[in-house]
N, C-alpha and C positions, 0 to 999 in steps of 0.2 A: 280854500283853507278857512277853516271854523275861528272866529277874532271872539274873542271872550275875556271877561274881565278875570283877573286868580285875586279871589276871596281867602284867606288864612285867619283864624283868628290865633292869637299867638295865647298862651297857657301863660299866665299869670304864678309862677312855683319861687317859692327861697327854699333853697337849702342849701346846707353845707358836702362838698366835696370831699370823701374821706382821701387819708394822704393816698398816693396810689405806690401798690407793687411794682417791684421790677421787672422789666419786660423780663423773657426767655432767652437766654445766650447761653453760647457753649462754656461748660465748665472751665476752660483755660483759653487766652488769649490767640484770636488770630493775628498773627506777626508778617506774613506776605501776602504781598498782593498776587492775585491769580487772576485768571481769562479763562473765561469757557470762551465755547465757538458752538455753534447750531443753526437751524434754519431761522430767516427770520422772522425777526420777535413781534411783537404786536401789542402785549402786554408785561407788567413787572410787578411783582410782590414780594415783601422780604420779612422774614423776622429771625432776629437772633442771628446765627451761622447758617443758616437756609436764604435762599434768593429762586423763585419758581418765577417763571416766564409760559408763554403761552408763544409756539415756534409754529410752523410751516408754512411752506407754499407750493404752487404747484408742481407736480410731476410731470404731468402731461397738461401743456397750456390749452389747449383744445378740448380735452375731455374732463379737465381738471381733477382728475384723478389721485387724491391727497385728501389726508384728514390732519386738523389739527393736533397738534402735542401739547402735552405739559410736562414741562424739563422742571426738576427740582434739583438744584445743586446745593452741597453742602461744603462752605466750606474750609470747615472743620478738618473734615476727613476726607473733603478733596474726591468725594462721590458725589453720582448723578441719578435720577432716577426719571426713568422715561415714561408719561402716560398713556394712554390712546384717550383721546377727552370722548370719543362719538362721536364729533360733530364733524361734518365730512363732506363740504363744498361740491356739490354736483350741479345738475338741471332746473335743482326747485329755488325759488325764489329767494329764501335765506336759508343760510345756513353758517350763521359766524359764533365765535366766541366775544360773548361782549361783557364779559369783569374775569377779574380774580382775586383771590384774595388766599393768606396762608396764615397759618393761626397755630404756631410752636410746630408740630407734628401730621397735622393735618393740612392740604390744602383745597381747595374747594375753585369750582369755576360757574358761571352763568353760561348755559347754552341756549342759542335761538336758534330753532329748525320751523323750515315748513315752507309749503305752497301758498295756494290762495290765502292761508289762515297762518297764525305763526306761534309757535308753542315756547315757551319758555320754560326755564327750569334749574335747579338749583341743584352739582352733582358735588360727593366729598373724596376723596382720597386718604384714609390713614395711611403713612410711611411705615414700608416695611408690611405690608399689605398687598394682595394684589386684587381687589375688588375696589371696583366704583359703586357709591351709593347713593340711589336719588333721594336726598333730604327736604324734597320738595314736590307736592303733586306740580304736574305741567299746568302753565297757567295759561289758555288760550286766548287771543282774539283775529281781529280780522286785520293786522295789521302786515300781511305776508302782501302777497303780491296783489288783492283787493285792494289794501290800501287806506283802510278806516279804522278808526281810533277802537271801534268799541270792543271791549274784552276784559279778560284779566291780564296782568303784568307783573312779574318778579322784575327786581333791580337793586340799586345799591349794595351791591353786596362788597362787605370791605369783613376784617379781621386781623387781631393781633392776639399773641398769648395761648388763651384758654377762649377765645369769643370769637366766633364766626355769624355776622350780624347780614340779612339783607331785609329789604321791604316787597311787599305785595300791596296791589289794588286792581279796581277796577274802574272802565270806565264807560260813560254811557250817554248818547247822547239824547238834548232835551228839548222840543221846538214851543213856543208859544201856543199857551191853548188855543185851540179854534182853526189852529194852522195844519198842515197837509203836508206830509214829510216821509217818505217811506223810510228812511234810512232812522226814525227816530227808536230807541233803544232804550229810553227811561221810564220809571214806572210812573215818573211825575213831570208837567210840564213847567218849559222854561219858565222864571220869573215876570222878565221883560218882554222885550219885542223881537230879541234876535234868539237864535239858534246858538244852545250853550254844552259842552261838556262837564258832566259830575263826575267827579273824582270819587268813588265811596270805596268802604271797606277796607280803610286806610290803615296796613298793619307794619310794626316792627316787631322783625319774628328774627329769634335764631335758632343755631343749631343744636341741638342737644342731643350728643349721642348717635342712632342713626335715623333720626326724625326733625322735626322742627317745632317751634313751639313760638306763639303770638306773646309777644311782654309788652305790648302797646300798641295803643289805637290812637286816631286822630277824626277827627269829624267831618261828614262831605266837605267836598270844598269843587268850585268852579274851576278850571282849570285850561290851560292853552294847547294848541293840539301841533304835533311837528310831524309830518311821515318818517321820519329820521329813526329810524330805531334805537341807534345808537343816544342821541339824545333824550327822547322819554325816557329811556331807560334808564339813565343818567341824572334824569332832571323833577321827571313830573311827579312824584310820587312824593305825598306827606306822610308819616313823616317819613324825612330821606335821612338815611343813615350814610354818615361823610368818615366818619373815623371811629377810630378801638383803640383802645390803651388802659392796659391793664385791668380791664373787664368794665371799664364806662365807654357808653357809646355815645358819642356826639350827634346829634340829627339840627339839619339847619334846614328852615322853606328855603325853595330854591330861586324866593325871589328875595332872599338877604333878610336881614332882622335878624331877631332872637336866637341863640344857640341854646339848648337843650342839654344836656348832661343827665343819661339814665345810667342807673347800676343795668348788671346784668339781669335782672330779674323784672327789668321793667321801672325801677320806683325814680322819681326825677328827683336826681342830683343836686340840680342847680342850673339857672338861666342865667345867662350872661347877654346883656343886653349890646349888640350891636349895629351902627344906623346900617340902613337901606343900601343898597348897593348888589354891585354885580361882584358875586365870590368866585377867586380863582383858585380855590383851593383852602381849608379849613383842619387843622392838623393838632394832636393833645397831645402832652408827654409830662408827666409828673408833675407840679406844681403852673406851667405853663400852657396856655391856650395860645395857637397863633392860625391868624385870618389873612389870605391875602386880598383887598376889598375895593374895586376900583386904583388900582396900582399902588396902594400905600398897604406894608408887611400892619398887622395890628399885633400888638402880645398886651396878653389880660394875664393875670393870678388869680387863676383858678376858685381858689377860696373866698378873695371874696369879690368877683368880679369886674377888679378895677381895669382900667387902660393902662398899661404900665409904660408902653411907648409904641409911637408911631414910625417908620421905617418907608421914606422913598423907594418905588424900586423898579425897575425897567424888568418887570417879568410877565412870563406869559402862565404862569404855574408854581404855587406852590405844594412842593411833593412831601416832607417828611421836616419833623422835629429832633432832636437827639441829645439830652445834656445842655440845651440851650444852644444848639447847633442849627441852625436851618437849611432847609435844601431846596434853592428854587431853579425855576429851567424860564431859560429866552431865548426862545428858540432851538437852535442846536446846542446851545450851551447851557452847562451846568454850574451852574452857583453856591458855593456853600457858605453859608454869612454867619458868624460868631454874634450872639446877642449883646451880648455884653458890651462889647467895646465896636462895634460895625466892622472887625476885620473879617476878609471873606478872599475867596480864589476863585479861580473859572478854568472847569474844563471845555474846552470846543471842539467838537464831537465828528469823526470826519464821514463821509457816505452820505443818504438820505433819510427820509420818513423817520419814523418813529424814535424818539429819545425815550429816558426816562428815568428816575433816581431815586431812593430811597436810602434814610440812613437807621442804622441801628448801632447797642452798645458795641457790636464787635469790630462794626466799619462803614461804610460807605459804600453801597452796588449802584451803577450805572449800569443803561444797556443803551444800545446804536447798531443799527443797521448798516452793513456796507452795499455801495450800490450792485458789486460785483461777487463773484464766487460760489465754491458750493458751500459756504458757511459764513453766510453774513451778518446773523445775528450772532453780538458778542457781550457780555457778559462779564462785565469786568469788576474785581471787588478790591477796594483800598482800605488797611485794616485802620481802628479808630485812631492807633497813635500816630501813623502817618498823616492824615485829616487833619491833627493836631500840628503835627510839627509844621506842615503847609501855611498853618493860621499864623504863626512869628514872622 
């Protein structure tokens, strides 16, 4: 494994946060709580009256014959819509869904496929549609069943509203001049004396329409190397886009510091300075920023970046914001904690693997796996004034 120092220099920016729109919700109130049921889940996205998951598993455990879904439930109208995502588990070395994200009408997923090499890519779904479209060239490296860092990479990819935001880069490695390395892939050698990774071409791109478009860049930067897919993909990339609300995108390094606040078109917002530490999750909703940072919840005012209060909290994640509502998970259970005054409930979640929670104006979606059955991913939604009446 490549040990390397991650260099970041953080953007020095003030600006003012304009107020932010209302997320998207159904034109009248959801009043009951409902359950889907599907295969199980693996990932969760919600905005408004919609709640999209990412379901399956195998058919035939041997041949694994099965490709992932994308279930979008509405519920509003108490419909479903079933995807085929492509990506479809066989012989080659990857082939998983690793993000999602839904953004009003549209939902969008991250696909990695491939053998030796592994290709990634960024696909959209308009509702009420029946085409998939890739909004993203495949971005290749050699991180399939080879096993080395170097290539291109899509990731980050989150959305709310009108904003479907993810990041691109590449990465390349650099050994000390004079030194002898087949595996080296940069056009310049390392600084020091060890063997380093570049991060370059450091983009925040989103969607627009059925293409994509760069509204930000970031400068090389050195960078740590994990075979984890799931993790680079998750982690390595400056700038890393963490959240969407109301068409500003939050991007935070992934080794803590500074938050970012861009419009949709690229221009930065606003920094909000916060120390160092390991983030568990970084979440915006209208006049409120909340961080979960080394075990303590943070909320800032947006406008003009103060620390408004610090929050103890035994969590492993925090997942969503709503009205000054928060939603964190420990484990199997889920947490929704009132700002204002610290009152808060706990679901505990029955089965294995995978949790997950999201809140918006219409309610509260939760997902849990059962260990058993032919429908063990479930899908449960409790509407906002229920969430409320729980908080008394």
């Amino acid at each position: 494994m490549k040990k390397v120092l991650l260099a970041v220099a953080a953007a020095l920016v003030v600006g003012i946060v304009p107020a932010a729109a209302s997320r998207s919700i159904s034109s009248s109130p959801v009043k009951k709580i409902g359950v889907f049921k599907t295969q199980a889940i693996s990932f969760l996205a919600a905005d408004g009256s919609r709640a999209a998951v990412v379901s399956g598993e195998p058919v035939n455990k041997t041949l694994r014959t099965w490709c992932y879904r994308v279930v979008v439930w509405n519920v509003a109208t108490r419909k479903w819509t079933k995807i085929s995502s492509g990506v479809c588990p066989h012989s080659s070395a990857v082939n998983e869904i690793l993000g999602l994200a839904l953004a009003g009408k549209r939902v969008a997923w991250l696909g990695g496929v491939g053998g030796n090499r592994l290709d990634l890519g960024v696909t959209v779904r308009d509702l009420g549609t029946r085409k998939n479209i890739g909004v993203s060239g495949f971005a290749e490296s050699s991180n399939g069943a080879e096993g080395y860092p170097d290539g291109g990479y899509i990731g980050n990819l989150v959305g709310k509203g009108n904003s479907l935001v993810f990041s691109e880069w590449n990465v390349c490695s650099a050994v000390p001049e004079g030194a002898e390395d087949d595996l080296a892939t940069c056009n310049q050698p390392a600084p020091g004396t060890k063997e380093i990774l570049i991060y370059g071409d450091q983009k925040l791109v989103e969607v627009v329409g059925k293409t994509s478009t760069t509204i930000a860049r970031a400068a090389d930067a050195e960078g740590d190397w994990t075979s984890d897919i799931k993790t680079i993909s998750a982690q390595e990339s400056i700038p890393t886009a963490v959240w969407v609300d109301a068409g500003r995108i939050v991007v935070q390094p992934r080794s803590g510091g500074p938050l970012t606040i861009y419009s949709a078109k690229g221009a930065v917002l606003k920094t909000i300075a916060i120390p160092n530490g390991t983030s568990s999750g970084t979440v915006l909703q209208g006049s409120q920023l909340a961080t979960l940072l080394d075990g303590n919840l943070k909320v800032y005012d947006v406008s003009s970046g103060a620390l408004e209060k610090t929050i103890p909290l035994q969590a492993t994640a925090l997942r969503d914001l709503e009205k000054g509502i928060a939603v964190y998970l420990n484990g199997r259970s889920i947490h929704v904690l009132r700002l204002s005054d610290g009152k808060q409930f706990k679901l505990t979640l029955p089965g294995k693997g995978f949790v997950d929670a999201q809140i918006e104006a219409s309610g509260l979606y939760y997902v849990y796996n059962l260990a058993k059955g032919a429908s063990k991913g479930h899908i449960v939604f409790m509407p906002f004034a229920t969430v409320l009446k729980k908080l008394h």
